[in-house]
KOLVEXRO-644542 format. One record per residue (C-alpha): x, y, z; residue number from 1; residue in three letters. Coordinates in nm, 4 decimals. Layout:
N
((X Y Z) NUM 'Ala')
...
END
This chain:
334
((0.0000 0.0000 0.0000) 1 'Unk')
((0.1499 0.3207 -0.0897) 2 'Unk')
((0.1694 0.5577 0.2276) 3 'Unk')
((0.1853 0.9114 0.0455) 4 'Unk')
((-0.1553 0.9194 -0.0126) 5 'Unk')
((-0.2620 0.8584 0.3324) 6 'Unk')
((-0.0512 1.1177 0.4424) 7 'Unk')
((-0.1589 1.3729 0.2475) 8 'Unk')
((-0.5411 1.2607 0.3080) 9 'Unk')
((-0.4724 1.2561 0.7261) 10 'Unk')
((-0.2960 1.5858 0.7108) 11 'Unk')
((-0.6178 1.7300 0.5982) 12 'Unk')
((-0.7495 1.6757 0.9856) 13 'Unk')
((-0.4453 1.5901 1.1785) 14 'Unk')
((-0.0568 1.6590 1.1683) 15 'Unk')
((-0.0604 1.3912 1.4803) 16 'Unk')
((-0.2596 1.1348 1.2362) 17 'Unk')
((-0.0177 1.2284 0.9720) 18 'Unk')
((0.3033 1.1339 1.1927) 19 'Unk')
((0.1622 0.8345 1.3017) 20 'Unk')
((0.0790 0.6666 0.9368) 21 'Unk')
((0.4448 0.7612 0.8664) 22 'Unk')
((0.5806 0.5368 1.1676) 23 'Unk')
((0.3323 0.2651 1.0534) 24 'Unk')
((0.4615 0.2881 0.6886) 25 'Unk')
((0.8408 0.2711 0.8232) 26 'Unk')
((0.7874 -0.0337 0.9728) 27 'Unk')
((0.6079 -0.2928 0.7836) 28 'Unk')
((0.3039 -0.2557 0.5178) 29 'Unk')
((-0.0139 -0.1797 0.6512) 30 'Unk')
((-0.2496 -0.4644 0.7707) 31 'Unk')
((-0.5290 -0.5456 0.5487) 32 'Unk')
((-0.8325 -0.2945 0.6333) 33 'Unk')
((-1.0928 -0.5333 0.5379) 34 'Unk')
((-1.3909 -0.4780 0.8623) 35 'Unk')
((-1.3463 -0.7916 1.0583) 36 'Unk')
((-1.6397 -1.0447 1.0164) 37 'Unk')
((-1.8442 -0.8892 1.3249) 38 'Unk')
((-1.9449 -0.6653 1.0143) 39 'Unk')
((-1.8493 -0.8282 0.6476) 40 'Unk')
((-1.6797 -1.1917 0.5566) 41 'Unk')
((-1.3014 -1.1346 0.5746) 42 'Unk')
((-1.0345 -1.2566 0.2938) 43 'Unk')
((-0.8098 -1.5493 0.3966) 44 'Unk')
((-0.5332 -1.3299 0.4955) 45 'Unk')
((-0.1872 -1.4548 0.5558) 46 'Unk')
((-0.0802 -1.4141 0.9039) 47 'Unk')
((0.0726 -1.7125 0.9757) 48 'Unk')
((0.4058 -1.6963 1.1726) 49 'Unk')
((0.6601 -1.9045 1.1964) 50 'Unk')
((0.6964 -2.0927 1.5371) 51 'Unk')
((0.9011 -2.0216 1.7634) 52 'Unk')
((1.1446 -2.2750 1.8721) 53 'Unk')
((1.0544 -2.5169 2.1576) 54 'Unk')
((1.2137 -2.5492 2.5193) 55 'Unk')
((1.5391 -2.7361 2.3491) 56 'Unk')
((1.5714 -2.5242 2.0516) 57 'Unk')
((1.4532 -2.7026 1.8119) 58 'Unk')
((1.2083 -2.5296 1.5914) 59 'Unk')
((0.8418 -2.6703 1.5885) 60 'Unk')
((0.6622 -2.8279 1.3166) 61 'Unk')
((0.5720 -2.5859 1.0289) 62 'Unk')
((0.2367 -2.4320 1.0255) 63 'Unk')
((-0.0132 -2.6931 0.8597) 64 'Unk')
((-0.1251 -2.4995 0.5288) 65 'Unk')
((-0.3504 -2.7607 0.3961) 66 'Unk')
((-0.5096 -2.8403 0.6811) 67 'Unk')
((-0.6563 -2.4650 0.6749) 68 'Unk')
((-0.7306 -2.4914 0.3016) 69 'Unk')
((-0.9304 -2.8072 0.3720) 70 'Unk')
((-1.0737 -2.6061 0.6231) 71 'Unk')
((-1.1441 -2.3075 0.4437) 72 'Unk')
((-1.2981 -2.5385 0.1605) 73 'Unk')
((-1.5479 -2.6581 0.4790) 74 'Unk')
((-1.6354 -2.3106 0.5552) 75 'Unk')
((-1.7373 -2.2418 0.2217) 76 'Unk')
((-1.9711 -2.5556 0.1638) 77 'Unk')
((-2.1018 -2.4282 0.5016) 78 'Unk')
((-2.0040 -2.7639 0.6629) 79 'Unk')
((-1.9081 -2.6065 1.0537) 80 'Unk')
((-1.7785 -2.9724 1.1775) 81 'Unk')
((-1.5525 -3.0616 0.9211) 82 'Unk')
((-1.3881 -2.7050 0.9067) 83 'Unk')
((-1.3811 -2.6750 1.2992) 84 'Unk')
((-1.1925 -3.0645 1.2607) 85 'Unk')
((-0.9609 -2.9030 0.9910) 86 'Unk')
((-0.8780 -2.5641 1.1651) 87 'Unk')
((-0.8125 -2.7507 1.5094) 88 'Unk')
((-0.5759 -2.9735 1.3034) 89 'Unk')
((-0.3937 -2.6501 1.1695) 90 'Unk')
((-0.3682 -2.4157 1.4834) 91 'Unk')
((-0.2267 -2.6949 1.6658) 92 'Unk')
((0.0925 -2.6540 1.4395) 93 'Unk')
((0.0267 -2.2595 1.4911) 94 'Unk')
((-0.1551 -2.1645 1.2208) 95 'Unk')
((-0.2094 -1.8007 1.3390) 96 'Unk')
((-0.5431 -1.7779 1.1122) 97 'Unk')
((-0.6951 -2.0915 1.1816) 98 'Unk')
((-0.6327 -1.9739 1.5398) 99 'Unk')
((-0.8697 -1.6795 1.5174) 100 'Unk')
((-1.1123 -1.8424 1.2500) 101 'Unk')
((-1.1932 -2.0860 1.5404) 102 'Unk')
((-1.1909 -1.7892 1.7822) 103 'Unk')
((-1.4916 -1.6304 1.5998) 104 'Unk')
((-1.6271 -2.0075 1.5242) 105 'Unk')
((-1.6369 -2.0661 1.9215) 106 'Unk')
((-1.7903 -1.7429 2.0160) 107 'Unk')
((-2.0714 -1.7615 1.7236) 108 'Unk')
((-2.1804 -2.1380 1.7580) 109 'Unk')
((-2.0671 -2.1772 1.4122) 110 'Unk')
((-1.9955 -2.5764 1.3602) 111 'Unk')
((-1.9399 -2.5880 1.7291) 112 'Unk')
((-2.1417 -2.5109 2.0500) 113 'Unk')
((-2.0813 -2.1569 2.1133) 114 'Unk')
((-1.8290 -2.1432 2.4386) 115 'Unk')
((-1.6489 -1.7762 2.5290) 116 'Unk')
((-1.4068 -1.9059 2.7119) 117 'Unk')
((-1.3015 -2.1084 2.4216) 118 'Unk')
((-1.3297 -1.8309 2.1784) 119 'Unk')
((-1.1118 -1.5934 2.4190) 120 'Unk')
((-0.8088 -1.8680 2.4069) 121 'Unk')
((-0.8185 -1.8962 2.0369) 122 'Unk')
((-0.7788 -1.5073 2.0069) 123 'Unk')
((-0.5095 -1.4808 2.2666) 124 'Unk')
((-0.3426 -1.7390 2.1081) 125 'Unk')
((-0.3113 -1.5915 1.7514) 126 'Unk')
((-0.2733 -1.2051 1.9518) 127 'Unk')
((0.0587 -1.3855 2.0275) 128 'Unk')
((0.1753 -1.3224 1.6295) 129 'Unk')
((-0.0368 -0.9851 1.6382) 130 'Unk')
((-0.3603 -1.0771 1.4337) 131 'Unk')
((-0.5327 -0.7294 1.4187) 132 'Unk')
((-0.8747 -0.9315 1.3720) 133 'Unk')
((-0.8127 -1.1104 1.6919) 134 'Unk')
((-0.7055 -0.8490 1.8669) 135 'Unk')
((-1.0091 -0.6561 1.7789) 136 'Unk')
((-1.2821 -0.9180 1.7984) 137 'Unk')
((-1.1309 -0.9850 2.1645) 138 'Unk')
((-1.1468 -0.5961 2.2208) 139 'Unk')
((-1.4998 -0.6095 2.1371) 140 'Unk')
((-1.6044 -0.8976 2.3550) 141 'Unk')
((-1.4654 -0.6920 2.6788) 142 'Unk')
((-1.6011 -0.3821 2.5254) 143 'Unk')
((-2.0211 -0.5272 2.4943) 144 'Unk')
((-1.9129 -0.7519 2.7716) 145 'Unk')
((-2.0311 -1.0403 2.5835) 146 'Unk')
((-1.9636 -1.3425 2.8450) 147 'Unk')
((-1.7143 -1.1563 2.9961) 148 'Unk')
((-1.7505 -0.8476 3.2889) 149 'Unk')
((-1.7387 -0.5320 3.0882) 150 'Unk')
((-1.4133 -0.3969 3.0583) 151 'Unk')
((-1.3716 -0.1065 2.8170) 152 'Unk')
((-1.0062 -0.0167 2.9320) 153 'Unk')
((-0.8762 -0.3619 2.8564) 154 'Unk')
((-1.0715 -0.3176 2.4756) 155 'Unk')
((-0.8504 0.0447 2.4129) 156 'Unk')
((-0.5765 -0.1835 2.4829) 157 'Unk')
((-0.6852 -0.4171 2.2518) 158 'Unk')
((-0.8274 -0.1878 1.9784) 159 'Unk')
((-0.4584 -0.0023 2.0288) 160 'Unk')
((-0.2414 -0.3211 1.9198) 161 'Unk')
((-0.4306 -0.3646 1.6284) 162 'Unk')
((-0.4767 -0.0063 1.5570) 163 'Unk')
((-0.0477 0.0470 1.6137) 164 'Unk')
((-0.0423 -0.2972 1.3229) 165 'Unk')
((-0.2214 -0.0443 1.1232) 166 'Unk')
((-0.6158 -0.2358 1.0862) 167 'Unk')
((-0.8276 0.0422 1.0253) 168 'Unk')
((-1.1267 -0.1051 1.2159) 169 'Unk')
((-0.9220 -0.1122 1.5390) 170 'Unk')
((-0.8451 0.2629 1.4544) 171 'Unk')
((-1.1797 0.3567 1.4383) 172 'Unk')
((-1.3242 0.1553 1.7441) 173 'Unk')
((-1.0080 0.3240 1.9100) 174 'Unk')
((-1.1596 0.6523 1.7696) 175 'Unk')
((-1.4767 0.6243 1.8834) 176 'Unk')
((-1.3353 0.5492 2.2520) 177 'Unk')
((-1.1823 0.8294 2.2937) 178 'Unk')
((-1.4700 1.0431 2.1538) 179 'Unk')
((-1.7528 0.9082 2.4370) 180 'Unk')
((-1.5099 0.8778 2.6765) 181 'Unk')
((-1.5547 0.5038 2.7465) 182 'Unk')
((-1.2623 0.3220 2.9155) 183 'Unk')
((-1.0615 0.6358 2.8313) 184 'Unk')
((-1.0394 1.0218 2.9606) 185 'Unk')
((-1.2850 1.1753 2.6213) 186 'Unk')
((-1.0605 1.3137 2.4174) 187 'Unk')
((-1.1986 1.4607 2.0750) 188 'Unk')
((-0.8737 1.5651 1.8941) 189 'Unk')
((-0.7785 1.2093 1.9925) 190 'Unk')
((-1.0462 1.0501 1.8275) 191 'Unk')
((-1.0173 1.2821 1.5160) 192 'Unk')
((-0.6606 1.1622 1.5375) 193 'Unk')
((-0.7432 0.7652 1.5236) 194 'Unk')
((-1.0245 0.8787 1.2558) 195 'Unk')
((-0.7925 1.0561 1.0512) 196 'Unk')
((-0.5634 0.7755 0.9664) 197 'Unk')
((-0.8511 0.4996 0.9063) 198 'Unk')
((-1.0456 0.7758 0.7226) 199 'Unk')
((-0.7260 0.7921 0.4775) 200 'Unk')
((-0.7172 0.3993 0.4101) 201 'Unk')
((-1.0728 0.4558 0.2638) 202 'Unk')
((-1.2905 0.3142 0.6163) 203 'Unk')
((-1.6273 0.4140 0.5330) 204 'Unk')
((-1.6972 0.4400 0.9243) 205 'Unk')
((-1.4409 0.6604 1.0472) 206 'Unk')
((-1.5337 0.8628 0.7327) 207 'Unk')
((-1.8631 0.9439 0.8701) 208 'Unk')
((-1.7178 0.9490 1.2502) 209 'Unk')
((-1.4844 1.2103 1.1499) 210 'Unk')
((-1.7748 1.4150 0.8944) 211 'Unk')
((-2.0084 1.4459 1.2143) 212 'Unk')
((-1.6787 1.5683 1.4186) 213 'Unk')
((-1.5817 1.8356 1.1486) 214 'Unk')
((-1.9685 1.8764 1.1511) 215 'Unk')
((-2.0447 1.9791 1.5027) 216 'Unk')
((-1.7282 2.1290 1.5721) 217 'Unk')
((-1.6369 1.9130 1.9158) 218 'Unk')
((-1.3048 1.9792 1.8600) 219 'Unk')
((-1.3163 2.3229 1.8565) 220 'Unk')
((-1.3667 2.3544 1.4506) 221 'Unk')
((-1.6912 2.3613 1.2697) 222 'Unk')
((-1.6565 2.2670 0.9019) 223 'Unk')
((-1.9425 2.1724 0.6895) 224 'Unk')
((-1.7922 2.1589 0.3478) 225 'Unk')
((-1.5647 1.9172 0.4680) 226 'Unk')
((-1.8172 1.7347 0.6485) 227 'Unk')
((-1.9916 1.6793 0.3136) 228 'Unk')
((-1.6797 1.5575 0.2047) 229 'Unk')
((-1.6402 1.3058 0.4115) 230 'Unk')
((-1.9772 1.2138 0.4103) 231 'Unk')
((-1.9626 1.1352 0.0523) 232 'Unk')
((-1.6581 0.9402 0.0663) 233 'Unk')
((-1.7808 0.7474 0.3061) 234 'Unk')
((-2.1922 0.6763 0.1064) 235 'Unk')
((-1.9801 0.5691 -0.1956) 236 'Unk')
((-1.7634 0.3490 0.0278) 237 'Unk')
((-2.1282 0.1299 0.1002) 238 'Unk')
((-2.2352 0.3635 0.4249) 239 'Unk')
((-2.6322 0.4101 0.3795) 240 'Unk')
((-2.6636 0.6370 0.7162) 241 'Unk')
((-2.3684 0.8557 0.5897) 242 'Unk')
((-2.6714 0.9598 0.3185) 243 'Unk')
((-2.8949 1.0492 0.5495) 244 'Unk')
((-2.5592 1.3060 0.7151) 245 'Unk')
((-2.5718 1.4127 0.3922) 246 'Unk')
((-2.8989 1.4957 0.3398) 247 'Unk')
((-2.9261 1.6707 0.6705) 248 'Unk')
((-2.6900 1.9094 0.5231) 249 'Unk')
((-2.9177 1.9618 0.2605) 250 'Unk')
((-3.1900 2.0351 0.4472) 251 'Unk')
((-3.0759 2.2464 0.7142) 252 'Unk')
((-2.8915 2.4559 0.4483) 253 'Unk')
((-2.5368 2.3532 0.6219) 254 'Unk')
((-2.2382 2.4545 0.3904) 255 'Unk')
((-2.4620 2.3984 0.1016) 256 'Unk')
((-2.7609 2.5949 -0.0084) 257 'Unk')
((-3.0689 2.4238 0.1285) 258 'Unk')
((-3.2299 2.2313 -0.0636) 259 'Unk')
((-3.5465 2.0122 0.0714) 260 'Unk')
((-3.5971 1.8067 -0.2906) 261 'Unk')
((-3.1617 1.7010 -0.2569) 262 'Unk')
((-3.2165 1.5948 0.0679) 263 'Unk')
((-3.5432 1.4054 -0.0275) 264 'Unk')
((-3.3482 1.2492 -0.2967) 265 'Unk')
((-3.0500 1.1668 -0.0422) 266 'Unk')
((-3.3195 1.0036 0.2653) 267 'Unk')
((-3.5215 0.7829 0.0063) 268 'Unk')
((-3.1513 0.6094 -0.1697) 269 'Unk')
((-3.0748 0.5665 0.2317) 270 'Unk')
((-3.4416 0.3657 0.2539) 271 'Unk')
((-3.4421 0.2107 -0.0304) 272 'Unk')
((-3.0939 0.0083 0.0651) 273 'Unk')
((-3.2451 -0.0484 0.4420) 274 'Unk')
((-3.1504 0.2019 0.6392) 275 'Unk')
((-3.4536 0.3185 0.9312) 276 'Unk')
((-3.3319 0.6454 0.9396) 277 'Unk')
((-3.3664 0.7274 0.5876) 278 'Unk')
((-3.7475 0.6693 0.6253) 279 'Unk')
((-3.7753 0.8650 0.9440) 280 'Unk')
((-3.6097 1.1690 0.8096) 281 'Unk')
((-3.8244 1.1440 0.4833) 282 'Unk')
((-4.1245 1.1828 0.7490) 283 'Unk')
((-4.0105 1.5048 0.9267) 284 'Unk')
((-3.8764 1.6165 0.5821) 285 'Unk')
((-3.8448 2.0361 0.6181) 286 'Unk')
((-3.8817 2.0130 1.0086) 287 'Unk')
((-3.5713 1.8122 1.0807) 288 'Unk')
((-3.4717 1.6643 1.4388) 289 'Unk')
((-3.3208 1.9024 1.7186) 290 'Unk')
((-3.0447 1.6735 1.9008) 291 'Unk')
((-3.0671 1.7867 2.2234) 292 'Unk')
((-2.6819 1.8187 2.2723) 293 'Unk')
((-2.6022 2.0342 1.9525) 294 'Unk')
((-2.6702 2.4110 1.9270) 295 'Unk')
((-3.0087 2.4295 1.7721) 296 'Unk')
((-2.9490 2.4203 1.4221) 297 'Unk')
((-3.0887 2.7753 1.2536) 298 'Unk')
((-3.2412 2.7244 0.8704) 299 'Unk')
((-3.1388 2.9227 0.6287) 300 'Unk')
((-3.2835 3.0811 0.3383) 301 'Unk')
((-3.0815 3.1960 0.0154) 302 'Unk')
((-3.0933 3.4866 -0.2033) 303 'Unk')
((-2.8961 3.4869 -0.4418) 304 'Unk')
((-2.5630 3.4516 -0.2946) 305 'Unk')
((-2.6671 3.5779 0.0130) 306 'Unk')
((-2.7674 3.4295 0.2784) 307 'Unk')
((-2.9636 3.5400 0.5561) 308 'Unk')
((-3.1207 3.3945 0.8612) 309 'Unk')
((-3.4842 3.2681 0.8386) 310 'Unk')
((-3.7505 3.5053 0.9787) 311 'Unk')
((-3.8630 3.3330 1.3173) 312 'Unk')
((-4.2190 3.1940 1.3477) 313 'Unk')
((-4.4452 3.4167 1.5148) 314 'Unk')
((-4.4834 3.3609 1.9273) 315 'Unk')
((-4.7226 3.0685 1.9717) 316 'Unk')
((-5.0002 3.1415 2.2186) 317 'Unk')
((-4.9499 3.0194 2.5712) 318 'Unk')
((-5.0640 2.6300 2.5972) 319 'Unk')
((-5.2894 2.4538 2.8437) 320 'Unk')
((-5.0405 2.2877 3.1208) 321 'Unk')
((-4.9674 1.9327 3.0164) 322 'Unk')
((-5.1082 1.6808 3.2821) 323 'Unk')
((-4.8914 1.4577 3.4713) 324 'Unk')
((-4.7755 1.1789 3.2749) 325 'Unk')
((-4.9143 0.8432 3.3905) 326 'Unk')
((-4.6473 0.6166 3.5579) 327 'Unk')
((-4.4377 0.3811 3.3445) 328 'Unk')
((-4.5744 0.6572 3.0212) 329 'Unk')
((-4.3021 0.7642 2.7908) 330 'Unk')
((-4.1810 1.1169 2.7671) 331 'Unk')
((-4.2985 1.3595 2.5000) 332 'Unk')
((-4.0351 1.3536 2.2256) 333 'Unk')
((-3.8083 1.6479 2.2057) 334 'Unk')
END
């Protein structure tokens, strides 16, 4: 992978992003960013390591290749047993993939009665050699706490190793860590940091991550254009919800004339390919959603090239007082 690109693409946002992707690109190339399987099938990727030697010196047996082709081949016909069989066969040599394949095998029931504790020994075992998938799939279990006490700290840890490898995933979970403040002290340049470099391998997620940052200006900088930039990059990438981002540009007349029929357009291509929020933003279409910890957003109108603020509604006439809510009723939405 060629590393000017990414540099020039992360110093955009982020000298710090910028002098980190150089130390990843002095060491070795960058790890595949492929989105672990948690989100899309990954490639067979070739992490295996050679073993180490043993307590006399003498080098183990080389990692069993075919064993994890055979295994692979299982996988595909969807037979779970035989490719289980296959992969044990493999990691016991230290086959670093077939480690983590049966690390996500164990801890979906896939072939094999779902058991955590299994699944968390197959990761650690191919984190030994540094597999960014395993490292992340492990930093999600403790992050969700699935089977496992919740332990956010221990995920940043995780996310970090895989993130340092260069995986773009891990980066972006990383990212978002740092931006709630979960398991970490918040820190929003941090997180526009990690965003930065996944952003410039081409992740579609820290794309958007890092469009609603420049967006709503947590870090101290508001910038819409670039927003829509990002948001863009990321919808053509396969994002559906970075449409609806986009179309709430539109519509609110953010660094873009606004423009009810683009954003339309924009929340109806979100629908169409599944996403809810497309179809709840076509319904409030010219009265969009006030999130309660932004600035309220003020519409614009254009003339011309000029812009001016729209003229505010008339004073509504005092209401009746609402009656107490019934207990166990939901609150009025803002």
């Amino acid at each position: 992978m060629k590393c000017s690109p990414l540099k020039n693409a992360a110093m955009r946002h982020s000298p710090k992003a910028t002098a980190l992707i150089a130390v990843l690109c002095s060491g070795a190339a960058l790890a595949q960013t492929a989105t672990p399987e948690t989100v899309s099938a990954p490639a067979a990727i070739a992490t295996v390591t050679a073993p180490a030697p043993d307590a006399a010196g003498a080098p183990k047996s080389k990692p069993d290749d075919q064993s994890f082709l055979r295994g692979m081949a299982a996988k595909a016909k969807k037979d779970g047993a035989a490719a289980v069989r296959e992969f044990s066969a493999a990691a016991a040599t230290g086959h670093t993939e077939a480690q983590y394949l049966l690390g996500l095998m164990h801890l979906r029931g896939d072939g094999v009665k779902a058991d955590i504790k299994q699944a968390i020994g197959w990761f650690e075992k191919a984190l030994v050699h540094n597999h960014p998938l395993a490292a992340t799939q492990l930093g999600e279990v403790y992050e969700t706490g699935n089977g496992v006490p919740k332990d956010p700290a221990h995920a940043a840890e995780l996310y970090e190793r895989a993130a340092l490898i260069g995986f773009s995933p891990a980066q972006t979970r990383l990212g978002a860590l740092f931006e709630n403040g979960t398991g970490v002290p918040k820190d929003p340049q941090t997180a526009l940091d990690w965003y930065s470099v996944a952003a410039a391998q081409g992740n579609w997620d820290a794309q958007h991550r890092l469009g609603k940052l420049m967006r709503d200006g947590h870090t101290g900088e508001t910038d819409y254009r670039e927003a829509m930039r990002l948001f863009e990059a990321s919808a053509k990438n396969g994002n559906s919800y970075a449409k609806v981002s986009l179309g709430d540009l539109y519509e609110t007349g953010r660094g873009v004339p606004r423009n009810l029929a683009k954003a339309g357009d924009l929340y109806r291509q979100a629908a169409r390919e599944g996403e809810p929020a497309g179809r709840m933003r076509l319904a409030t279409l010219g009265n969009p959603p006030h999130d309660p910890g932004q600035p309220k957003v003020m519409l614009v109108k254009y003339k011309g090239n000029a812009v001016a603020p729209a003229k505010p509604a008339a004073p509504a006439k005092a209401a009746a007082p609402l009656k107490a809510a019934s207990a166990g009723s939901a609150p009025p939405a803002n």
